[in-house]
N, C-alpha and C positions, 0 to 999 in steps of 0.2 A: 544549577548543580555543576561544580568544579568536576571535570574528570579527572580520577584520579591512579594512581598506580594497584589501587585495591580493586576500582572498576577493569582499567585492563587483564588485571590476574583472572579474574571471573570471565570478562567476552572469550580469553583465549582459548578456554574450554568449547563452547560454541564456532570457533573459529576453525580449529583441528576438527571437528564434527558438526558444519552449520544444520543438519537434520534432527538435531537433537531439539532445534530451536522450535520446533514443530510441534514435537511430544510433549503434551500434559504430562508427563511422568517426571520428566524431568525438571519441572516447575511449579515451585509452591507456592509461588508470590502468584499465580492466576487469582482472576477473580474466582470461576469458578471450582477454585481448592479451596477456597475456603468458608467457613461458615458463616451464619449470620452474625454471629455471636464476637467471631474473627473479624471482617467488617468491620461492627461496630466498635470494636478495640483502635482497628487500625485508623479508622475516622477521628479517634482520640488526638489523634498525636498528625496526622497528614490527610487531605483530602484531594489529594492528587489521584486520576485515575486515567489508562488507557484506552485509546479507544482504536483497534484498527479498523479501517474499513476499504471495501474492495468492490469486485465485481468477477461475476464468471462469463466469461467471455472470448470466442475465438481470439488468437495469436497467432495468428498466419498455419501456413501449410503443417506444420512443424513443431508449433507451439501448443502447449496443453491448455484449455478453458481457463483454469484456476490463477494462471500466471498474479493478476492483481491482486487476489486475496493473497494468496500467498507471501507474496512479498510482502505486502501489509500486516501481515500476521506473522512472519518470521522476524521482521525488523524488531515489531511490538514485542514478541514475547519475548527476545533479546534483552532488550532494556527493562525488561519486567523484571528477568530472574537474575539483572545485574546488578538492577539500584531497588529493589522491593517494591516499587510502585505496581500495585494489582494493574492487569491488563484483563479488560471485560472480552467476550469470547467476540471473536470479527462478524463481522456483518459483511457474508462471500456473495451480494446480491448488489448492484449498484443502477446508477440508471444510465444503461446501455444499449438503448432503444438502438441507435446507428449498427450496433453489429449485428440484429436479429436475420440479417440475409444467411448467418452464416452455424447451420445445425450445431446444439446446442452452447449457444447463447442464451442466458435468461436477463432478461431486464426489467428493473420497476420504472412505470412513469414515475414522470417528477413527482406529480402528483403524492403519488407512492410514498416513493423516495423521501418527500419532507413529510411525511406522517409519523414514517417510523424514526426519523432520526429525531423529531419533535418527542416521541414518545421513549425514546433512551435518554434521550438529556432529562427530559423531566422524571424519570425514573431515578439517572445517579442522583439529578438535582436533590431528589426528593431526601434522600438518605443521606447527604450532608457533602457531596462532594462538592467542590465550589472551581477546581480545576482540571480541566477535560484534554488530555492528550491524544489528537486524533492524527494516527498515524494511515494518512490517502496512500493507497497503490492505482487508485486509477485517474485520471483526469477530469471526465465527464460527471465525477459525485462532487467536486465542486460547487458549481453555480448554487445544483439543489440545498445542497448544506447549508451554503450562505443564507439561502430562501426560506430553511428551516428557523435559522438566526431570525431572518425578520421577521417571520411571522409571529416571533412572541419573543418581540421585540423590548417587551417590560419583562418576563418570564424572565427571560433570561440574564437580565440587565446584571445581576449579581455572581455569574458564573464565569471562569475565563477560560476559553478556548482557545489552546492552539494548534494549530491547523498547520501539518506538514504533507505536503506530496515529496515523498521520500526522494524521487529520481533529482529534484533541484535542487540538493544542498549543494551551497557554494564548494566546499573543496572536492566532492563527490566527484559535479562537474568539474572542474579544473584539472585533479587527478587522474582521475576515472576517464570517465564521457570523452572526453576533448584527448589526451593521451590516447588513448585505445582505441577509439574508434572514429572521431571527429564528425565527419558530415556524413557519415555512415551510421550514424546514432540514428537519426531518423524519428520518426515520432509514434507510432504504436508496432508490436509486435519488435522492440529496440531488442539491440544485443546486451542492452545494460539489464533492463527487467529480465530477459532471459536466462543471461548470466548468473544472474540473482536467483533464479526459482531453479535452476540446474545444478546449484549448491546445497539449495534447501529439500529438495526433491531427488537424489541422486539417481542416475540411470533412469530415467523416463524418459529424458527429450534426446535424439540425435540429430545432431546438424550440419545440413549437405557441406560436403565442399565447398563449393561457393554458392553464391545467390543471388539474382538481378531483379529486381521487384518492377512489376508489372503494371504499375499505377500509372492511368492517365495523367494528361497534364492537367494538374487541377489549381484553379486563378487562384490570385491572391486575394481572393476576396471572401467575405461570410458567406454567402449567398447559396453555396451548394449544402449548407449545412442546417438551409430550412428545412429540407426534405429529408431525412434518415434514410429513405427507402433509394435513393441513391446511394448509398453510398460503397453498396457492392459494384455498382457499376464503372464508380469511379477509383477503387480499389480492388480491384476484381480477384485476388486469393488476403486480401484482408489485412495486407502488410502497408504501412503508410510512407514508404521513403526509407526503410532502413534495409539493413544488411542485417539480418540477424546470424547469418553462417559465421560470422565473427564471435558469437556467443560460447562461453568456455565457464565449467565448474570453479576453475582456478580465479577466475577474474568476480565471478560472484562474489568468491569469500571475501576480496578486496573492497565491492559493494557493500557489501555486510558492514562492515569494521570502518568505512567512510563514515556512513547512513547512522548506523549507532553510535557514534562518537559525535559526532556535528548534533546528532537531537540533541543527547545526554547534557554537551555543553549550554544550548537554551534553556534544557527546563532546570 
């Protein structure tokens, strides 16, 4: 899909208000606004559907649980109510076994994790979608997704997925990431996903002054990450390398408007 000057006149509205992005009220293209009846019309003519998906889960000292869904779910509904593509309600549970050190955290094992994603796909599948846009806020629902793919591996042979974790579009990073914050981006509890949910979320998060993260020195290697139940030990308030006191409402909306624009052009 060409992005176009009619898609930008629509994001701007979101853009001047990214909380609106949030509210079912203000989008009619969700999947669940409409009826079956709707659905099946719109099946007629496109079989394109979104899919966010996320996780609730500690973000440092600071950060709110929801940070992943959220951003997952704000980016999706964006593009939902810009280019009509239905967006299916997020799925705010991911598998986040490594943050459970840290009160309330929920996470599915993988185990889990590939059942249900097995059992949405073969739900759209089921009803004629043949194009799945899944829009990742978190890292860790990777692997299992893909596991999900294999596991029904002919099931699925006829459906095309794709698969964005929102924080690595090319210009996102380049703009965004790398300008703003560079080797302060860091890798969980970031000032870019914070950014992000501090535009969608208004007045929830403040953030300190400055901030020096407290993470051991941890190798370059896989190895600490057979264990989950370390991983408080080795991140001991939950932040992985980043600065998130860099985190600002203003730079969110410029997340938003990367994020959405870089999908819009792939699908």
């Amino acid at each position: 899909m060409d992005y176009s000057k009619e898609l930008d006149e629509k994001l701007q509205v979101f853009l001047e208000e990214p909380a609106k992005a949030m509210n079912p009220a203000y989008n009619e293209s969700l999947l669940a606004n409409h009826t079956y009846n709707e659905v099946a019309e719109y099946l007629k003519n496109d079989k394109r559907v979104i899919l966010p998906i996320g996780s609730t889960e500690q973000h440092g000292p600071d950060g709110i649980l929801g940070v992943d869904h959220i951003t997952a779910t704000g980016i999706a509904y964006t593009i939902s109510a810009i280019t009509g593509i239905p967006s299916a309600p997020a799925l705010n549970y991911g598998m986040a076994i490594h943050h459970l050190g840290f009160p309330g955290s929920v996470a599915l094992r993988p185990t889990t994790y590939i059942n249900v994603i097995v059992d949405i796909l073969t739900s759209l599948k089921k009803h004629g979608f043949k194009e799945i846009i899944v829009i990742n806020g978190h890292g860790g629902n990777k692997g299992p997704f893909l596991n999900a793919m294999q596991e029904k591996y002919d099931e699925f042979s006829d459906i095309e997925v794709k698969f964005f974790n929102w924080w690595v579009m090319p210009k996102l990073e380049k703009e965004i990431i790398e300008k703003e914050f560079g080797e302060k981006e860091g890798y969980h509890a970031t000032p870019t996903e914070i950014s992000l949910t501090m535009s969608l979320i208004p007045n929830r998060m403040t953030m300190p002054d400055s901030y020096s993260c407290p993470q051991k020195k941890v190798p370059n290697y896989n190895c600490n990450w057979v264990k989950p139940a370390n991983f408080r030990d080795l991140y001991p308030d939950g932040v992985m390398k980043a600065d998130y006191s860099l985190s600002t409402a203003e730079i969110g909306k410029k997340v938003l408007e990367f994020a959405v624009k870089e999908i819009i052009e792939v699908i």
